[in-house]
C-alpha positions in Angstrom: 101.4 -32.7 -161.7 105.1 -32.8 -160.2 107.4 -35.2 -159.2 106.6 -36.4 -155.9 109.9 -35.9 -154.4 109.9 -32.0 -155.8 111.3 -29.5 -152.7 109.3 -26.1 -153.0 111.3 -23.0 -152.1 109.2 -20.3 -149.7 106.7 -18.9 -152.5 106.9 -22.3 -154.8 105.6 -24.0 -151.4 102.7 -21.0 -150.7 101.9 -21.2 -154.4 100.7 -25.0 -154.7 99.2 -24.7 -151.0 97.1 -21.7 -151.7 95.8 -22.4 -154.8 91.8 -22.0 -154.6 89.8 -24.8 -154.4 86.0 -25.2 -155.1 83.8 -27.3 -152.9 80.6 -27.4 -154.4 79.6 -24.0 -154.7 82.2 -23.3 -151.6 85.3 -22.2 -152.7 88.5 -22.3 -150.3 91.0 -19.4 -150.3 93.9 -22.8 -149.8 94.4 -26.3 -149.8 94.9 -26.2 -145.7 91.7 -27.9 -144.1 91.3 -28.2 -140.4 90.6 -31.8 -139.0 87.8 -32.7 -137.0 89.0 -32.5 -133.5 87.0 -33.4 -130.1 88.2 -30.0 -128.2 84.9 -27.8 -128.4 84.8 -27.5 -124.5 81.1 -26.8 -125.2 78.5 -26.7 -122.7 77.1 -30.1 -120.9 74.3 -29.4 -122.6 75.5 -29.2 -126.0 75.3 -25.6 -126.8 78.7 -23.8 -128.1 80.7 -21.7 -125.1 82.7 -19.0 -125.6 85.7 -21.0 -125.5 84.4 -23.3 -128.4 84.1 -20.2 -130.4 87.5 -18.4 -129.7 89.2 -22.3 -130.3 87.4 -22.1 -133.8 88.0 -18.6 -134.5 91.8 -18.6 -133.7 92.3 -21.6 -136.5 90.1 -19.8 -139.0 92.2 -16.1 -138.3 95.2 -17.9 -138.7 94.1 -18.2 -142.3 93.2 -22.0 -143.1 90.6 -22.6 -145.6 88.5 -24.6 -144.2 87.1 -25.5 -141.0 85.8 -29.2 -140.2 84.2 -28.8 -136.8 84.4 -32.2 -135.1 82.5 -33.4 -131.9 79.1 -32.9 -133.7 76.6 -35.4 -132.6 73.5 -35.6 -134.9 70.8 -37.8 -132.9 70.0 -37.8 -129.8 71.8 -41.8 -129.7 74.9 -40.3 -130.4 74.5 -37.2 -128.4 73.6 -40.2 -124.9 76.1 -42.8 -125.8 79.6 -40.7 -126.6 82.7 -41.7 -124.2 84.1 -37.9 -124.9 81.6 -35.4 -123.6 82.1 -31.4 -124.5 80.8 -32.0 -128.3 77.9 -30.1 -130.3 74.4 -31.5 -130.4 72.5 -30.7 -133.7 69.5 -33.3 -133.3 67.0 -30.9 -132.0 66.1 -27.3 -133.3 67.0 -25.1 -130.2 69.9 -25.7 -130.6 70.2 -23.7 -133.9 70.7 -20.4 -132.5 73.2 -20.7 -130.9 75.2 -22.7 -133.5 74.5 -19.6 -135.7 76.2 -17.5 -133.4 79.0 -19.8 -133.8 79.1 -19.9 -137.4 78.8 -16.2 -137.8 81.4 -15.5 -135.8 83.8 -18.0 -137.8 82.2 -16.0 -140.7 83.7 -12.9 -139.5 87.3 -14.5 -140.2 85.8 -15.4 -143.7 86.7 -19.0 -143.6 83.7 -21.5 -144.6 82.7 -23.8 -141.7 81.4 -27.8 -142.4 80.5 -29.5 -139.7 81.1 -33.3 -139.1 77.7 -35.5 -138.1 78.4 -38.3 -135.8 75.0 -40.7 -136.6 76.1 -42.9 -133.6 79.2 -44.9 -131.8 78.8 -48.0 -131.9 81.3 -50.1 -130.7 83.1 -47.7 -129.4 79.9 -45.7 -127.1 79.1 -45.8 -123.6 76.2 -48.3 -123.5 73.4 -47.7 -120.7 69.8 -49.7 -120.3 68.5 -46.6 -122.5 70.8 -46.8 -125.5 72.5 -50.4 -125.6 75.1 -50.4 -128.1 74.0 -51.2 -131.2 76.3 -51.8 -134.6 76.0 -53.6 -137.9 76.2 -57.1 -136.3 77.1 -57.7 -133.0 80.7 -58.0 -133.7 82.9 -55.7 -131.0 86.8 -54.2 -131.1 89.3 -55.4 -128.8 92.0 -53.0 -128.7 95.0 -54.9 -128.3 97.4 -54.5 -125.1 100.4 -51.8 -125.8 100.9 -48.7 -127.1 97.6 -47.3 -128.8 97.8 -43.8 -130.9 96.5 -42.0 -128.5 99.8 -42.3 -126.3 97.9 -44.4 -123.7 100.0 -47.7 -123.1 97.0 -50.4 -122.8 98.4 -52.8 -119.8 96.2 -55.9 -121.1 93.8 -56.4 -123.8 91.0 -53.9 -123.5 87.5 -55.5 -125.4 84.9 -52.9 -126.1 81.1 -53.6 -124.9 80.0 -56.7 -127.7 76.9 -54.8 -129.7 73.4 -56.1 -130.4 72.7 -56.4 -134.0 70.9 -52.9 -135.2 67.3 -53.5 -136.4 66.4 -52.1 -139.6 63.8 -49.5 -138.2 67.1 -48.2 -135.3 69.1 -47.7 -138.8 65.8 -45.7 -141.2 65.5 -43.6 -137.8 69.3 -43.0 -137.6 69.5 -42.2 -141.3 66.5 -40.1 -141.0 67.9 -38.2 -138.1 71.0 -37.3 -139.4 69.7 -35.6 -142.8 67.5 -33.7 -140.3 70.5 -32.6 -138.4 71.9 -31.6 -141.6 68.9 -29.7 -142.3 69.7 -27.5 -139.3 73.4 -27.4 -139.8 72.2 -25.6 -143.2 70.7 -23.7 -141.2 72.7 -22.4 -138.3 74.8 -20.9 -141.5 77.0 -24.3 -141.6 78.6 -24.0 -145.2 78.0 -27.9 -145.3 78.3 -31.0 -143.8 80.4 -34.0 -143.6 79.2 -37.8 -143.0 81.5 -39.5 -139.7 82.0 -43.3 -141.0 85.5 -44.0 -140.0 87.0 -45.7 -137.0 85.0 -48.0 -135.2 82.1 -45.9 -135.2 78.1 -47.2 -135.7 78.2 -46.1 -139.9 81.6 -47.6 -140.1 80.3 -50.8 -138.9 78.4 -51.4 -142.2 81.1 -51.1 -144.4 83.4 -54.0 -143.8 82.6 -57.7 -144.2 84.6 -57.8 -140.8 82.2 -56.4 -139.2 79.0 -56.8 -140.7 77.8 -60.2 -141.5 74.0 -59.3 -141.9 71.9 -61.0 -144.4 69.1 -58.0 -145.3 69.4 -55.1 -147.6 72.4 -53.5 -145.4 74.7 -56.6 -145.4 76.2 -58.7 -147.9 77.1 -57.3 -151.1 79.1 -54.2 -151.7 75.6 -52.4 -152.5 73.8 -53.5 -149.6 77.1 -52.6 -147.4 76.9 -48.9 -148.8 73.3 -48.4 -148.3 73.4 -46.9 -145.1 75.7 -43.6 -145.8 73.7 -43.9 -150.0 70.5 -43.5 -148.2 72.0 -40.7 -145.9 73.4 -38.4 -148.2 70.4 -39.0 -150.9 68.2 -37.5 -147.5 70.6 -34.6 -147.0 70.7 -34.0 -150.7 66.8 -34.1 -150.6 66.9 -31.5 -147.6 69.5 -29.2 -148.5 69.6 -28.7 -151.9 72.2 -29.3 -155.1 74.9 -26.5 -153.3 74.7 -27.4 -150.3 78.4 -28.9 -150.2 78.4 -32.9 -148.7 81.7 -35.0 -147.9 82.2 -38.2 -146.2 84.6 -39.1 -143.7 86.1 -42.9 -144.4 88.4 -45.3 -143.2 90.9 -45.9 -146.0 92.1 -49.6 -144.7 91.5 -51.4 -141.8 95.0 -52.6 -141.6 93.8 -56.0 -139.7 93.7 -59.4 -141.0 90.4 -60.5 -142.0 89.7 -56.7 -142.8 88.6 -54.9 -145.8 91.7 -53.1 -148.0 91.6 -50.0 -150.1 89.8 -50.9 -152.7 86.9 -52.2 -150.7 86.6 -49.0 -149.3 86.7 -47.1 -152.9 83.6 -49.1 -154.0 82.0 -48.4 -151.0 82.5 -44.4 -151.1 82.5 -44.8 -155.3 78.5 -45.9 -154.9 77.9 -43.1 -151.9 79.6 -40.6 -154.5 76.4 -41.1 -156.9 74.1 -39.4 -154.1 75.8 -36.4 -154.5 78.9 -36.8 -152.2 81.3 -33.3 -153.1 84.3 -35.1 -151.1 86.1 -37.8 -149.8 88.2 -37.4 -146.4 90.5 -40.7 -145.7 91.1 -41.9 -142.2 94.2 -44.7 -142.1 93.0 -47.8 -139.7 90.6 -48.1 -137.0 90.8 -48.3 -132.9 91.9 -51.9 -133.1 94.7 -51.0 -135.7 95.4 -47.3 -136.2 98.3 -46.6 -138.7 100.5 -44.1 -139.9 99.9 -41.6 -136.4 103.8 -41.0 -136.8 104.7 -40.8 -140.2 103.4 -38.1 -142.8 100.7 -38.9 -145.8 100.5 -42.5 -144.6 97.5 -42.8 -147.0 99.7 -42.1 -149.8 102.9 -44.2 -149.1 100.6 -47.0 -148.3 98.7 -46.4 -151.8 95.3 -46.0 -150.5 94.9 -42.4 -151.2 95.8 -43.4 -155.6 92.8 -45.9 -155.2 90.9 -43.5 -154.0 91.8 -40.8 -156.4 91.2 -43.7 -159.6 87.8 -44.5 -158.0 86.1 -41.3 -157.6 85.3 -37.7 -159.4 84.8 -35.2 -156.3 87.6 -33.9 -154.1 89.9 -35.9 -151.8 91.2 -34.9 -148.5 94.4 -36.4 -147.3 95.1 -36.7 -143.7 97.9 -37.1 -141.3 100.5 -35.0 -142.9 102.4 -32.3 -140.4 105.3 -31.5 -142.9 104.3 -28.5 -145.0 106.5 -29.8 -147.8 105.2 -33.3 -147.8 101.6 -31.3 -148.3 102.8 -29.4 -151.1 104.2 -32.6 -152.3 101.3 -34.8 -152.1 99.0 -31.9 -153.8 101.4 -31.1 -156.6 101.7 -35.0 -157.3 98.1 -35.3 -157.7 97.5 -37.8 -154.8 94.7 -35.5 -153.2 93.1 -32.2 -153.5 93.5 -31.1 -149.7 95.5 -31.7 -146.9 93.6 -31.9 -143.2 95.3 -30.8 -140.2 94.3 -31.1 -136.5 97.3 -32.0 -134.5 99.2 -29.3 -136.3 96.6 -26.7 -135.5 96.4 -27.4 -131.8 100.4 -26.7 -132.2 100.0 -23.5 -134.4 96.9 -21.9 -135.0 99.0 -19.7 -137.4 100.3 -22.7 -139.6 98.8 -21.8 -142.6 99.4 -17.9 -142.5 102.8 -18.2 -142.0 103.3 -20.4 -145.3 101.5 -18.1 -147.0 103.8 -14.8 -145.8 106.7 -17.2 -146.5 107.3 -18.0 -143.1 107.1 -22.0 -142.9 110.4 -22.0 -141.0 108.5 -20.1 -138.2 106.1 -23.1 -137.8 105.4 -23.8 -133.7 105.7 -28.2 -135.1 103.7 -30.4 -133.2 106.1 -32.6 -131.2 104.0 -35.5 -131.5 104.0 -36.3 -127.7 100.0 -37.1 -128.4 99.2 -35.9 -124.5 96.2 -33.9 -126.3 94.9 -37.2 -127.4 95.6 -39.1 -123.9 93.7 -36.3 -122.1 90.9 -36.4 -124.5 90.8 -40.1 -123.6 91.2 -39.4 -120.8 87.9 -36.8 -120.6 90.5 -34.3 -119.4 90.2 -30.7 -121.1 92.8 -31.0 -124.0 95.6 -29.5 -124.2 98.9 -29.0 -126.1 102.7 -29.3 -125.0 103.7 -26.6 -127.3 100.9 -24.7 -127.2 100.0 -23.5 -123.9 97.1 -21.0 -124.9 95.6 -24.3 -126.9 92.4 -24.7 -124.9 92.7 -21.1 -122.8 91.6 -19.2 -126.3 89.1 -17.2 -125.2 91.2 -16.1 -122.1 90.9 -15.5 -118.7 92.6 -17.6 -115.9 92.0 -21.1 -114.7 89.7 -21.7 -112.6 90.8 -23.2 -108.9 88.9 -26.5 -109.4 91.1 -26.6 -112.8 94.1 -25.5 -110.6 93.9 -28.5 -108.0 92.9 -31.0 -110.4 96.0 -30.5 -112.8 99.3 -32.4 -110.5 96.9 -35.1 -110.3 95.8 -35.3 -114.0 100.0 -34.7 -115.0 100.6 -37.9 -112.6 97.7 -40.1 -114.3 99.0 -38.9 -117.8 102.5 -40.0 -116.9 101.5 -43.5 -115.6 99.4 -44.1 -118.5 102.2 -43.6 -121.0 105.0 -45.0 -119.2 105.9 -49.0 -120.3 107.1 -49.8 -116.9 104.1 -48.8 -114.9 101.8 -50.4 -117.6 103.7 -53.9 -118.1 103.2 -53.8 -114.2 99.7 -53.2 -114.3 99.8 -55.9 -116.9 101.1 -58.2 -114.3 99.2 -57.6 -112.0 96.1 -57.9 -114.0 96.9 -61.2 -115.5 98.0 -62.6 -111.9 94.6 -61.6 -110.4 92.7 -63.8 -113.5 
């Protein structure tokens, strides 16, 4: 380990971020993951398009080490009840085929691919008389009026649909379905898979006292809190082998009073861990308090990610971190063992190729306007200010429907992140109540 402040010249810096590292029986060519992103553009139906796989393939030729495909919904609950359409569906078997084509073609670049299971949303899904919303306890989030980090400016408080209380039979069939989706992720040549329970999403609903109050064998203690992602990766584990490489996604903090802190969320993942976990990936907050969206290793400054690292034995995966030197810096000090990158690659698909020519100074750097988040929440296609091929990777021209929908999307994204057109909307809301 180095000193945490320690500057890396050119080759110093591609030295500590290219370092192998071994995931299970997976090992990564560098220390540069890509994050979980929802900007698949796949097809209504689920399947992969061609633009889903030229977005994928263009991160993994630009030479990170791993890919953690996001927008992967593994039951049919989650697949119904997402806000953000254009994601993967992995909870029935036809679908295999054509993630394989997907997978092989990311193979080609030889960079490993995991995929990210989303059991469910929760709080945060679009309930319908089919599939109510259904979390821990029937707690909901109110997401509080004001700048949110996805660069929307909330005019008023903005309360999610309140959640019926999940029975125990919803969460066995939930847990059951997503090690079957596993099962075919294995199978559609996925070099592993990664358990969603961050945010405000259904898992993450079991793991803070906030937000679950039950009084059976998934509330309460620390134990009984942990059971639902325990029993899911024991399932996987059962289904995929000792190789087959598992992590879990977690919130690190929920940064909201009355919330659970760090070390909360260490016992938590430190009992999943015994199933068989291979890594940990920390998320900072939730969608009624996201931190650290504008600073670097947020996770680390705040002290979180050193928990963490006391707590467990697999690999940690840091998040948040643009700055190639603050990566190197946060590896060489210890603090994790990867660093995740989404925002960045949207930028630069060629981020981690260029630091490992000696390039870093030729980084296309992510000006942090967030408009790819807005239009995702949005449900416009995303795209990137820096980066206009980000979301046209698989070429051609846009289409005319995409031509005379686009001055009326740029006027909805501008009113939604301007304060003086929300505090008015504000006004006017609160004079009409």
């Amino acid at each position: 380990m180095v000193d945490e402040g320690a500057v890396f010249d050119n080759a110093e810096l591609a030295k500590v971020l290219f370092a192998p590292l071994s995931i299970g029986t997976v090992t990564l060519a560098n220390r540069l993951v890509m994050s979980p992103m929802a900007a698949l553009t796949a097809h209504p139906d689920g399947r992969p398009t061609e633009q889903t796989i030229a977005f994928l393939c263009e991160r993994a030729k630009g030479g990170v080490g791993l890919i953690i495909q996001g927008a992967s919904t593994a039951t049919r609950r989650a697949y119904e009840e997402v806000l953000v359409k254009g994601g993967l569906r992995f909870d029935e078997d036809r679908f295999v085929p054509d993630l394989k084509r997907l997978t092989d073609a990311v193979h080609e670049h030889g960079t490993p691919i995991i995929a990210e299971l989303a059991a469910g949303f929760g709080t945060m899904s679009k309930p319908s008389a089919a599939w109510p919303a259904i979390a821990a306890s029937p707690k909901n989030v109110v997401m509080p009026a004001g700048p949110t980090s996805m660069g929307i400016i909330l005019p008023t408080d903005h309360p999610t649909a309140m959640p019926r209380e999940a029975t125990v039979g919803e969460i066995r069939q939930i847990e059951l379905e997503t090690a079957e989706a596993a099962g075919r992720a294995q199978r559609a040549g996925y070099d592993g898979v990664e358990v969603a329970a961050m945010m405000s999403y259904f898992l993450s609903s079991f793991l803070s006292p906030r937000t679950n109050w039950r009084t059976d064998e998934y509330g309460g203690s620390t134990e009984n809190r942990a059971r639902i992602l325990a029993n899911i990766v024991r399932l996987i584990r059962e289904r995929t082998g000792a190789s087959f490489p598992i992590g879990l996604r977690i919130s690190a903090n929920d940064h909201i009073e009355g919330g659970q802190g760090a070390e909360g969320f260490a016992a938590i993942a430190q009992i999943v861990e015994r199933e068989g976990l291979d890594y940990v990936a920390l998320t900072d907050g939730n969608y009624q308090s996201v931190s650290g969206m504008d600073g670097d290793a947020a996770t680390v400054q705040h002290g979180e990610a050193q928990i963490f690292r006391k707590a467990l034995s697999c690999k940690l995966f840091l998040g948040g971190i643009h700055d190639p030197q603050r990566a190197a810096q946060v590896i060489a000090a210890g603090h994790g063992d990867a660093v995740m990158l989404a925002r960045p690659l949207l930028a630069d698909p060629e981020y981690a190729a260029k630091i490992r020519d000696g390039r870093p100074g030729d980084i296309i750097r992510c000006d942090r306007n967030n408009e790819c988040l807005r239009r995702m929440a949005l449900g416009m296609p995303v795209q990137c200010t820096v980066n206009p091929r980000m979301g046209r990777e698989s070429g051609g021209r846009p289409s005319l429907e995409r031509l005379v929908k686009a001055p009326v999307e740029r006027a909805v994204l501008a009113a939604v992140g301007s304060p003086r057109v929300m505090n008015l909307a504000g006004k006017l809301a609160r004079n009409r109540s």
